[in-house]
C-alpha positions in Angstrom: -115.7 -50.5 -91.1 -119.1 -50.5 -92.3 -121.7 -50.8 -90.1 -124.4 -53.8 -90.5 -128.0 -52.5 -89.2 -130.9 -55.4 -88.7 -133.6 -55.5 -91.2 -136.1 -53.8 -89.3 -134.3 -51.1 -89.5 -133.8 -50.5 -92.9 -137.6 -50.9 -93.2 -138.6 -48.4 -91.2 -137.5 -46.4 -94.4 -140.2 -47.5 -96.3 -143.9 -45.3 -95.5 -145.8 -47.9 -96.4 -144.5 -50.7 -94.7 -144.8 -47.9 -91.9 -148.2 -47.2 -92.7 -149.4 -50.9 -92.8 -147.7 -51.9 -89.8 -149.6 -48.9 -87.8 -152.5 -49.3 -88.8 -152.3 -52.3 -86.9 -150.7 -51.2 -83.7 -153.3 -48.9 -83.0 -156.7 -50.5 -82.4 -154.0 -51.9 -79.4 -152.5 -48.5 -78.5 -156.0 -46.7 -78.4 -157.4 -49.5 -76.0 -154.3 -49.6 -73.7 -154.4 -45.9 -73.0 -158.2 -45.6 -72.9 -158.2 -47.8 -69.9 -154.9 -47.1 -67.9 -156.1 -43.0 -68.6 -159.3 -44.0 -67.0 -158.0 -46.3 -63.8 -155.5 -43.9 -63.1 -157.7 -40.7 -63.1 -160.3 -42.6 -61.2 -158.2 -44.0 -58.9 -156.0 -40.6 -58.2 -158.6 -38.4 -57.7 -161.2 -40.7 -55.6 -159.3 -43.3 -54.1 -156.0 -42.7 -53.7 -155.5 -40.2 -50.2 -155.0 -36.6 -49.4 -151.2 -35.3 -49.1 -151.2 -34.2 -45.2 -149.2 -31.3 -46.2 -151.1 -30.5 -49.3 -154.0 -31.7 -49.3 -156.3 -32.5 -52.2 -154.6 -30.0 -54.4 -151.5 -32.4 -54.7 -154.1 -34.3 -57.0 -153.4 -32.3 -60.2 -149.8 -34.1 -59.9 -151.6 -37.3 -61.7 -152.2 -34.5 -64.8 -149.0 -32.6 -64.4 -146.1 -35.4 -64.0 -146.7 -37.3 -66.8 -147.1 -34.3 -68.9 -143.8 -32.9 -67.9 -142.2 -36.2 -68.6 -143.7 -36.8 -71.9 -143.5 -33.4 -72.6 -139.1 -34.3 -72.0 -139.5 -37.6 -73.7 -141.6 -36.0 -76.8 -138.4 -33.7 -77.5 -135.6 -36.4 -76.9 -137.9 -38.7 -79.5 -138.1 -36.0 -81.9 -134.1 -35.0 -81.4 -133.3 -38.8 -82.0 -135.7 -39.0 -85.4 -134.1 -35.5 -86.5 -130.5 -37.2 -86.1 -131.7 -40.5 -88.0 -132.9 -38.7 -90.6 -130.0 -36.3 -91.4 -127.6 -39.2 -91.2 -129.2 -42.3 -92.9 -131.4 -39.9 -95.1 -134.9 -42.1 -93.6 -137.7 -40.1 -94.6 -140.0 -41.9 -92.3 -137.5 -40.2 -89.3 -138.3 -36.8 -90.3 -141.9 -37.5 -90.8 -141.5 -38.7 -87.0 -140.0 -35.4 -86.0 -142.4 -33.7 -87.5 -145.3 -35.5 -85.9 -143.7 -35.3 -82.4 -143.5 -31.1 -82.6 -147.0 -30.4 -81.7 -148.1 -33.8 -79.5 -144.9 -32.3 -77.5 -145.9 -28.4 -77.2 -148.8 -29.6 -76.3 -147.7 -31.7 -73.6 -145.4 -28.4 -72.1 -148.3 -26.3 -72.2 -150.4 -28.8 -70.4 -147.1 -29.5 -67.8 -147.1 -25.4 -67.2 -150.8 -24.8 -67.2 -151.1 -27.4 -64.5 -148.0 -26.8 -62.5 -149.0 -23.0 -62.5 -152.6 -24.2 -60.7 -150.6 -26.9 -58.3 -148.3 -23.8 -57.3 -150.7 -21.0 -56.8 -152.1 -22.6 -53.7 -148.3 -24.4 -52.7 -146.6 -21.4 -53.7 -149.2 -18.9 -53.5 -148.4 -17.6 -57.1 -149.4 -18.8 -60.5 -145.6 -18.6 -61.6 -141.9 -17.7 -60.5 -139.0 -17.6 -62.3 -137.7 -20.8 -61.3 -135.4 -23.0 -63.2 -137.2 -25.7 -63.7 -140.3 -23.5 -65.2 -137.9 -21.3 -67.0 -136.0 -24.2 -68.9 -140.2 -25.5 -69.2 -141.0 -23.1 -71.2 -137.4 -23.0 -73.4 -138.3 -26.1 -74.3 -141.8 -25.3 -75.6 -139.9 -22.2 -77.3 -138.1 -25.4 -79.2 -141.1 -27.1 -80.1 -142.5 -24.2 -81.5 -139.4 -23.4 -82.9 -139.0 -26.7 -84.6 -142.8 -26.1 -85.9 -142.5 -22.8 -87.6 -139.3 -24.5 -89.2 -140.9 -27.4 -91.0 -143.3 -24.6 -92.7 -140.8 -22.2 -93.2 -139.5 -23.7 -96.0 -140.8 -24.0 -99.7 -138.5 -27.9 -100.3 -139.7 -30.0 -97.6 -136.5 -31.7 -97.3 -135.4 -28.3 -96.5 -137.4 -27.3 -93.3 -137.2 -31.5 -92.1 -133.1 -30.7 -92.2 -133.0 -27.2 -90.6 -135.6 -28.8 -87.5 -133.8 -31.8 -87.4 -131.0 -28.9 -86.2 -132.5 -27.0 -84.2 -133.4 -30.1 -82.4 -130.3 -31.2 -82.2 -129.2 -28.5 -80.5 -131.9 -27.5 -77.6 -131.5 -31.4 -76.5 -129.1 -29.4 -73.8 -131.7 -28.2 -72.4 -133.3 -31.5 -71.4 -131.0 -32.1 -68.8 -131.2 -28.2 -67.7 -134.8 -29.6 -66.7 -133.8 -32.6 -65.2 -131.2 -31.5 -62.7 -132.3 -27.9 -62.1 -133.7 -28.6 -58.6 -130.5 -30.0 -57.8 -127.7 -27.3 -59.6 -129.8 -24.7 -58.0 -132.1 -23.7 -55.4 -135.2 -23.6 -56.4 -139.0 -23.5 -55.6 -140.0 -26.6 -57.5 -139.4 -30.1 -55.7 -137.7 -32.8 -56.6 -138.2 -35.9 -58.5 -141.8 -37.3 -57.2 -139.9 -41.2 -57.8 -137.0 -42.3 -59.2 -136.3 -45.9 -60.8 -133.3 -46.1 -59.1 -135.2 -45.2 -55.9 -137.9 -46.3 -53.6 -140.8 -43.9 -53.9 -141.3 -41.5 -50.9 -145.4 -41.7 -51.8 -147.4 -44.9 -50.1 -148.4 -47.5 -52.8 -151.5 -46.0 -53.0 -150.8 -42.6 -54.3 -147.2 -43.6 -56.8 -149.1 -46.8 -58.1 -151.9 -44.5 -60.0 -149.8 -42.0 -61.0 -147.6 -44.6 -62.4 -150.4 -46.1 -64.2 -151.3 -42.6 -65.8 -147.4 -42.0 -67.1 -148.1 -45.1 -68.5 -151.2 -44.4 -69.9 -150.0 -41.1 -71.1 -147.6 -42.9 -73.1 -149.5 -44.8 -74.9 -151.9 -42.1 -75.7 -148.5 -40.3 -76.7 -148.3 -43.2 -79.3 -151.5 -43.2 -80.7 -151.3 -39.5 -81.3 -148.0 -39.8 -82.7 -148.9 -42.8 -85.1 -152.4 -41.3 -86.3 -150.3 -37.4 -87.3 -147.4 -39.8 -88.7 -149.9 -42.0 -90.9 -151.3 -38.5 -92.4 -148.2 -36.5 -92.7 -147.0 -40.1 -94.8 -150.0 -40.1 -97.0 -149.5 -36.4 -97.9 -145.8 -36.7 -99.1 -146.6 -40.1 -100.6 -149.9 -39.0 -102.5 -148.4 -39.6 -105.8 -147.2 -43.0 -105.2 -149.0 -46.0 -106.7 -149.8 -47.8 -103.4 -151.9 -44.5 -102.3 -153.4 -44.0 -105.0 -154.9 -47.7 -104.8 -155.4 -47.0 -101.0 -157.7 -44.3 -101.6 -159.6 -45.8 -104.9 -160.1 -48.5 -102.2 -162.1 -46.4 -100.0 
């Protein structure tokens, strides 16, 4: 049986309709993070109260979550564009895996970076060989991994198939990350909140933090959409409707 997808979908084959419909979306994008970014970091490091167990050093966890979880999010994105593209032959999929490679090593370095300074004074030692910093830094291995791939190769449809793989296949480690505080025993605490859960923090602490994850998001976005749009005008520069974009400008 042949499977019927809805419009939208098969557009998002098309860079231009892409490009157009971006360039749009991202005036709203920019402004959306710019301000959540800003209320969250104001309110989690002014407002929002000590931890009475850590103190004010549990502050860098308004920096360090949501770059953990984007840093997780980043790769499943970039694993599901990787799949799209090998299977429906989208190049617009590929150009979004390619895009998400750095945004997300960028995001693990940040996640280690600050968790190493959030577990020097909890742990009193920059790092450990815990799971859940181990399979951290596998998964910025991948990114970089993925990276060097999509130069690595002379045919570009080439090095966008042999990421789209290697993508593929370190998705495992994403729940490694996940559920390594609970498969073994390890330094690193748990999950600060869950959706399924009622948050062990006071309103005051989760509610800024929630509002940077958020924020990070839609920064993520932006980012995303602005290395997307350039990575669409390269492969695209010989097609008509660049050529009139940039005679227009």
């Amino acid at each position: 049986m042949k499977i019927k997808f809805p419009r939208w979908f098969y557009r998002l084959a098309s860079p231009r309709w892409f490009y157009d419909i971006t360039s749009k979306l991202l005036p709203w994008f920019t402004i959306i993070a710019f301000l959540l970014i800003v209320i969250g970091t104001i309110w989690g490091l002014v407002f929002a109260p000590a931890d009475y167990q850590q103190g004010n050093s549990f502050r860098i966890i308004y920096i360090h979550v949501p770059t953990a979880i984007l840093a997780q999010s980043c790769y499943m994105l970039m694993a599901v564009a990787g799949a799209v593209g090998l299977i429906w032959k989208i190049k617009i999929a590929h150009i979004i895996a390619k895009s998400c490679a750095p945004i997300g090593a960028s995001m693990a370095v940040l996640a280690l970076v600050t968790g190493a300074i959030w577990g020097k004074p909890t742990w009193g030692a920059w790092w450990v060989w815990d799971a859940r910093l181990t399979s951290m830094l596998v998964l910025f291995f991948l990114y970089v991994g993925v990276i060097a791939l999509t130069s690595a190769y002379e045919h570009v449809a080439s090095g966008d198939k042999a990421a789209a793989v290697l993508a593929l296949v370190g998705v495992v480690n994403i729940p490694i990350i996940k559920y390594s505080v609970e498969w073994w025993n390890t330094l690193h605490q748990g999950a600060t909140f869950k959706i399924t859960e009622k948050p062990a923090m006071p309103p005051d602490m989760w509610i800024p933090l929630l509002i940077m994850i958020i924020g990070f998001y839609c920064f993520f976005a932006v980012i995303l959409m602005s290395r997307a749009r350039t990575e669409v005008l390269r492969r695209e520069n010989r097609s008509d409707w660049v050529k009139s974009l940039v005679e227009r400008y």
